[in-house]
N, C-alpha and C positions, 0 to 999 in steps of 0.2 A: 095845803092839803093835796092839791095836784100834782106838787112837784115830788112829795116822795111815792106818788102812784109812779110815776115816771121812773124814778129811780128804781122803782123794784124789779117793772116791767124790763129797763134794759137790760137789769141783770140776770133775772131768767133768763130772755131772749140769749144774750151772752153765753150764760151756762147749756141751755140749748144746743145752739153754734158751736161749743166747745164738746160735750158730748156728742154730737151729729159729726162733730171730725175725727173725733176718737173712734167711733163706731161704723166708718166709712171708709173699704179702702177699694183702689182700683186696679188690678193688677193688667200686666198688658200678656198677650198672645202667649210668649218665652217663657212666663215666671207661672210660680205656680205656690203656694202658700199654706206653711205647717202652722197649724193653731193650734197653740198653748190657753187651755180652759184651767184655770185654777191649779195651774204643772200638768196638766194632763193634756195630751196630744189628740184632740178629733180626728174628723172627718177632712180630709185636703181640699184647699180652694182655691178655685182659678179656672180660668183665666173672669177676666171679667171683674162687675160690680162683687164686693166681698164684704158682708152686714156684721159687727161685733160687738159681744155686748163690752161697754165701755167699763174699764178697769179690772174685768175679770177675762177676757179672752188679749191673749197677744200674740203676732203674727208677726213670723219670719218667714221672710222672699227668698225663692231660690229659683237660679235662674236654670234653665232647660240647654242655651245653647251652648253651641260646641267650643270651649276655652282652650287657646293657645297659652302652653305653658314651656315655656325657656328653660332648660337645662342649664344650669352657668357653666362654664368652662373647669372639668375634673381632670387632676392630676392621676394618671392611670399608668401602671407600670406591666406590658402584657407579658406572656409566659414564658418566651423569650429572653426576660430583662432587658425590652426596649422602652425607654420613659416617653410617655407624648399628652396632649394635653387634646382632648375632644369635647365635643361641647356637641349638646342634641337638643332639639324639641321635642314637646309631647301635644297630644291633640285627645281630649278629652270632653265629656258633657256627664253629668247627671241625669240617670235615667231613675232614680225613686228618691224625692226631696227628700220624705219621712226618715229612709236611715240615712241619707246623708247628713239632716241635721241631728238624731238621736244617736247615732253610732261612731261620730267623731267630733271635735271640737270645731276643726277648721280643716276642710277638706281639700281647700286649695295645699294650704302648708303642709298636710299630710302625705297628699300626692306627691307633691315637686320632694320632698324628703323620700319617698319613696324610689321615684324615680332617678335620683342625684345616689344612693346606696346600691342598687339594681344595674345602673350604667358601669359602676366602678367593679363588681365582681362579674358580670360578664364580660365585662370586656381586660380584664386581667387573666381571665382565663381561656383568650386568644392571642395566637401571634400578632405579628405584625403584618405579614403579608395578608391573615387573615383579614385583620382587622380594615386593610386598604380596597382587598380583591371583593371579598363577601359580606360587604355593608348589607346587602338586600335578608340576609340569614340572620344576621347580627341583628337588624330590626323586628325582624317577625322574632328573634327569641325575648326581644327586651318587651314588646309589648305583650308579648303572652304573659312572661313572669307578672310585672307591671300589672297586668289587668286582674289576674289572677290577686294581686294583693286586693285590689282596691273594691274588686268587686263586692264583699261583706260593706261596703261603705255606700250602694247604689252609685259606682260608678262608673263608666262603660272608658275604657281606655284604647282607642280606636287605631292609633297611629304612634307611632315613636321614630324619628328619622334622627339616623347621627348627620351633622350638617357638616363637622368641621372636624378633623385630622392634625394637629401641628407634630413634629417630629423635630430634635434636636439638628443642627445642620449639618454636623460629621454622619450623623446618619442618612442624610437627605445625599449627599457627594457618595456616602456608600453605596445607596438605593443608587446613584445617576453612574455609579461605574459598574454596576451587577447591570442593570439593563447596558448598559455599550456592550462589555462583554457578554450579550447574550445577543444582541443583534449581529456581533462577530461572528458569532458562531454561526446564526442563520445564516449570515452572507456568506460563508465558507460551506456549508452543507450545499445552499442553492449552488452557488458555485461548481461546486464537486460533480452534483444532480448534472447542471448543463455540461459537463466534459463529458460525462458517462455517457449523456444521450447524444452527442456530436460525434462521440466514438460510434456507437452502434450506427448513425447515418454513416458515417464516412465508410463504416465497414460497408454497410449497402451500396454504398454506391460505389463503390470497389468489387465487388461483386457483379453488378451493371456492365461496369466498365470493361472488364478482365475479358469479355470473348472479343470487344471489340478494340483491339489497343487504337481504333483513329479515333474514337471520342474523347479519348484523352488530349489529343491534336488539336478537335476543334473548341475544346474545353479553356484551352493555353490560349484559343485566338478570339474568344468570347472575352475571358480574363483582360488581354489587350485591349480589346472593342470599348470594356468600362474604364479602364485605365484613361486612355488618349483620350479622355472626356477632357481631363484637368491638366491646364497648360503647364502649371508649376511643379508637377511631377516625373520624377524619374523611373521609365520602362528599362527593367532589367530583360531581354527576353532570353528563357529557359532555353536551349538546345533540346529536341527532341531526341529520347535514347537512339533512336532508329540509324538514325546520323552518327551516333558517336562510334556505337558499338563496332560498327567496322573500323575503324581505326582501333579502338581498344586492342581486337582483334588483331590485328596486324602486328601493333608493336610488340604484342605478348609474343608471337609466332618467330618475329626477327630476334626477340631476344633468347625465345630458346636455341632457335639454329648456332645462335654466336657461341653458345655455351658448351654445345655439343661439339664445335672441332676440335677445342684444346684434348677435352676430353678424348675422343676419338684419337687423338697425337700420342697421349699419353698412355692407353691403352693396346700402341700399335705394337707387338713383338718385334722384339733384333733379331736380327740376321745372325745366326751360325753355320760355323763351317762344320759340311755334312761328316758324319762319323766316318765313311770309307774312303774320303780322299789322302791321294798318296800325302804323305810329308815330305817335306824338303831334305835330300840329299845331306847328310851328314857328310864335313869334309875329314877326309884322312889324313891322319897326324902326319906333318913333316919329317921325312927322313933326319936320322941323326947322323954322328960323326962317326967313322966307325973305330 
C-alpha cells in the first residue's frame, strides 16, 4: 500500500519540477524576450526572472548587443572597369526584439545579404581612385543605405568599414608607375620653384653689389677662406676684372694702330708732275743729203 503512495508522490513531484522548468525562464541583463501566447505575441520580458504558463506561452531570446558581422570577400567591378575584390565589416545591434523577430525570419542572414548586395552596387559605381582615396564617404554611404533597409526590421546599423582593397597586379605596377611619375613631376616643379627663387636673390644681390665693385673682391676672398678648409681640394683663383681690363685695353689699342698704317699707305696719293712745267726739248730732225 505504501509503496504506490510513493510512487504517485514522485511522480507529481516529477511532473512539478517538469512544469516549474517549463514555466521558468532567466533572461540576463542583454537579452530581452518575445512571448508567443497561443501564436499571439505579448507584453516583452526581461531582463531578469521571466514566469510562463507551461505549454501555452513560448519565448524567443533576443539579444540587445552590438553584433560583428563580416562581409565575405565580393567580386566588384567599379566604373572605370577596374576588377578588385574587397571585403567589409558591418557593426550592428537590435534595438526592438518584437519586429525583429515578427518582420523577418532570421535577421542575422537578412542583414549580412543585405549588406554583401549594397557593398557590390556602391561600390561599382565608383572609381578606383575613389574607391582607394575616399573609403571615409564610401562608408558613411553604405551604412546609410544599409541602415535605411534594415531599419523596418528594428535594427540599428551603426558602422559599416571596408577593411580590405585587393587589385589585380598589372594594375598595382600601374598605380606604382602613375605615383613615380607624379613625384617627377613634383621634383621638377620644386626644382624649377628653387631656380626661380635663387634667380631673384642672385638679382639682389647684384643689385647690393653693383655701387660697390670691392665687395665682389672680398666676396672672391671669403669663397677662398671656405675653400682652404679641405686639403684634398683644388683653388682655381678668379682674376679680378680690375686687373685684366687694362691689358684687354691695350692689346685692342696696339691692334688698331697696326691696322691703321697699311691703310694710311694705301690711301696716300701719287705724286704728279704739275700741269705748267716746261716739257722736255724736242730734238730736231737730222739734216739730210742734199
Amino acid at each position: 500500500m505504501l509503496i504506490p503512495v510513493l510512487i504517485v508522490v514522485a511522480v507529481v513531484g516529477l511532473t512539478i519540477a517538469v512544469l516549474a522548468g517549463a514555466s521558468i525562464r532567466v533572461l540576463r541583463e542583454y537579452e530581452r524576450g518575445v512571448v508567443f501566447r497561443l501564436g499571439r505575441v505579448i507584453d516583452q520580458k526581461g531582463p531578469g526572472l521571466v514566469l510562463l504558463i507551461p505549454v501555452v506561452d513560448r519565448l524567443v531570446r533576443v539579444s540587445l548587443r552590438t553584433v560583428t558581422l563580416r562581409i565575405p570577400d565580393q567580386e566588384v567591378i567599379t566604373r572605370d572597369n577596374v576588377p578588385a575584390r574587397v571585403a567589409a565589416v558591418a557593426y550592428f545591434r537590435v534595438i526592438d526584439p518584437n519586429r525583429s523577430v515578427l518582420e523577418v525570419e532570421d535577421f542575422m542572414a537578412a542583414t549580412l545579404q543585405i549588406a554583401q548586395t549594397t557593398l557590390r552596387s556602391v561600390l561599382g559605381k565608383a572609381d578606383l581612385d575613389t574607391l582607394l582615396s575616399e573609403r571615409e564617404r564610401l562608408n558613411e554611404s553604405l551604412q546609410q543605405i544599409i541602415d535605411e533597409q534594415t531599419e523596418p526590421w528594428g535594427i540599428k546599423v551603426s558602422v559599416v568599414e571596408i577593411k580590405d582593397v585587393e587589385i589585380p597586379e598589372r594594375m598595382q605596377s600601374a598605380l606604382a608607375r602613375q605615383a613615380e611619375a607624379e613625384r617627377n613631376r613634383r621634383a621638377k616643379v620644386i626644382n624649377a620653384e628653387g631656380e626661380y627663387q635663387a634667380a631673384a636673390r642672385l638679382s639682389d644681390a647684384a643689385d647690393v653689389i653693383k655701387p660697390n665693385p670691392v665687395t665682389l673682391q672680398l666676396r672672391y676672398l671669403q669663397a677662398l677662406t671656405e675653400i682652404s678648409g679641405n686639403q684634398g681640394s683644388t683653388i682655381v683663383f678668379p682674376l679680378p676684372l680690375d686687373m685684366v681690363r687694362p691689358l684687354l685695353e691695350r692689346g685692342a689699342s696696339g691692334e688698331s694702330d697696326g691696322d691703321s698704317e697699311p691703310e694710311a699707305a694705301a690711301e696716300k696719293p701719287r705724286l704728279r708732275p704739275a700741269a705748267d712745267a716746261p716739257l722736255p726739248a724736242e730734238r730736231e730732225p737730222l739734216p739730210g743729203p742734199d
